[in-house]
C-alpha positions as CSV (number, residue, x, y, z in Angstrom):
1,X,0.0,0.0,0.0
2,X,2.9,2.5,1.0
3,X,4.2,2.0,-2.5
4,X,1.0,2.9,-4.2
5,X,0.4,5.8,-2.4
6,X,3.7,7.5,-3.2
7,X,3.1,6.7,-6.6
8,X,-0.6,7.8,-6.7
9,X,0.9,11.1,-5.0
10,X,3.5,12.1,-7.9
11,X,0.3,12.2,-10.6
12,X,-0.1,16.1,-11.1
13,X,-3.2,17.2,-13.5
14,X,-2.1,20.7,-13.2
15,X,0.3,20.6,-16.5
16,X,-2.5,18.5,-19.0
17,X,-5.6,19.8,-17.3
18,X,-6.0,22.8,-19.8
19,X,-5.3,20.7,-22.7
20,X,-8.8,18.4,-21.9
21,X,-11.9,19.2,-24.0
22,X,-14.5,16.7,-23.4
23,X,-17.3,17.5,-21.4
24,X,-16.4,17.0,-17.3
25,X,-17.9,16.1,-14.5
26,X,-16.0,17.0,-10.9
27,X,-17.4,14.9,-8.1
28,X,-16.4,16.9,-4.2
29,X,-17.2,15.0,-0.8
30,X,-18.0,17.1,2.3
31,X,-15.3,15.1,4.7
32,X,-13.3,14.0,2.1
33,X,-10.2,13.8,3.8
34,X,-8.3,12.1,0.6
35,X,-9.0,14.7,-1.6
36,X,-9.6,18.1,0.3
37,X,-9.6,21.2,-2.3
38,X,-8.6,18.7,-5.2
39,X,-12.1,19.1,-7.2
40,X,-12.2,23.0,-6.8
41,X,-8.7,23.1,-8.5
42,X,-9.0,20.8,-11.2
43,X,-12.5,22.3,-12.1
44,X,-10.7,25.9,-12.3
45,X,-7.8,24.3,-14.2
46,X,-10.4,23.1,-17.0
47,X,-10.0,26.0,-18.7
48,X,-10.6,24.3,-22.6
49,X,-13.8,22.6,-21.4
50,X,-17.1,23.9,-23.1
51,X,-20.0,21.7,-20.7
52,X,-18.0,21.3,-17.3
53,X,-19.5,20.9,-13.9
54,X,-18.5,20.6,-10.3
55,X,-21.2,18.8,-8.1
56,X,-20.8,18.7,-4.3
57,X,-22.4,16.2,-2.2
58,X,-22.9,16.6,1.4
59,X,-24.5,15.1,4.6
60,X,-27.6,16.5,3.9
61,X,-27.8,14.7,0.7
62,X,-26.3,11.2,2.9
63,X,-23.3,11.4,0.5
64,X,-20.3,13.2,2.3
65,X,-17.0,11.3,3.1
66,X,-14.8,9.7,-0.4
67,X,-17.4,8.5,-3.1
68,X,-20.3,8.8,-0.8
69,X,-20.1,5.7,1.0
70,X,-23.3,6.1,3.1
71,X,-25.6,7.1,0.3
72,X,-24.0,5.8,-3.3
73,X,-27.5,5.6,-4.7
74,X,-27.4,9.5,-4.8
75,X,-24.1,10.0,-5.8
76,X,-24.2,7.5,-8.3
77,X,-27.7,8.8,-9.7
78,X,-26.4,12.1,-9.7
79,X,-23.6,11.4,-12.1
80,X,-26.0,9.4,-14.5
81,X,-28.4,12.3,-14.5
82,X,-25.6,14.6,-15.8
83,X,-24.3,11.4,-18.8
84,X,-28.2,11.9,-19.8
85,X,-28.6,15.6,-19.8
86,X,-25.4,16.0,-21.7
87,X,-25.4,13.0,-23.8
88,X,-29.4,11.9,-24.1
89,X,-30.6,8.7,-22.6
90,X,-27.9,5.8,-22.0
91,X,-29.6,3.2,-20.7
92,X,-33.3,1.7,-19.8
93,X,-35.6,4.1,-18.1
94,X,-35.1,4.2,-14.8
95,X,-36.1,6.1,-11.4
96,X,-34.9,9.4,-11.4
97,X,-34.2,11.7,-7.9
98,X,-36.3,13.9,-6.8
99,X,-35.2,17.9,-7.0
100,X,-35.0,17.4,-2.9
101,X,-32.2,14.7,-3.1
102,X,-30.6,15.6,-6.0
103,X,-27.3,17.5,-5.4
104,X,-27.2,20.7,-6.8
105,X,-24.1,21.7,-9.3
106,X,-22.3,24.3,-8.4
107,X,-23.4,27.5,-10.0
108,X,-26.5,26.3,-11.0
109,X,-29.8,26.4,-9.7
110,X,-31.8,23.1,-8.8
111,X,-34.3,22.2,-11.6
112,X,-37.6,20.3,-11.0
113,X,-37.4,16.7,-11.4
114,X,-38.2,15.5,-15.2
């Protein structure tokens, strides 16, 4: 494990960050304690990236801590709802979250539930 982590810890997005284009999605964890300001930064760094968002996810949606553990039906809804608003429907219908548990990207307001 010791190995991995120093490895894992010389990656650096900071030099190819600009050069991305495809649409993004940035995932932040309230309590997060692996990757603190991480999202924040790489979402400012994404500077050649036309459809980009930052969600965070917190206790009050049940979804704080790495990858939202306690709640990974939000978090994991979340991301599918922003793959179908930016790319149409992926897969089978399926039950969407309501506006209420839906974490709300940053800068945006929170829509009413399709």
């Amino acid at each position: 494990w010791a190995g991995l982590s120093s490895e894992i810890k010389r990656y650096d997005l900071a030099d190819v960050a600009g050069r991305i284009r495809c649409p993004t999605l940035v995932t932040q964890y309230e309590g997060d304690t692996s990757f603190t300001d991480q999202p924040t930064r790489l979402y400012g760094m994404l500077t050649g990236v036309r459809k980009k968002d930052l969600v965070h996810f917190t206790s009050v949606d049940g979804t704080q801590y790495h990858c939202g553990p306690m709640s990974p039906e939000v978090s994991n809804e979340a991301c599918w709802d922003w793959l179908d608003e930016g790319f149409g429907r992926l897969r089978s219908p399926r039950r969407r979250l309501s506006a209420a548990r839906r974490p709300t990207p940053a800068g945006r307001r929170r829509r009413a539930s399709r």
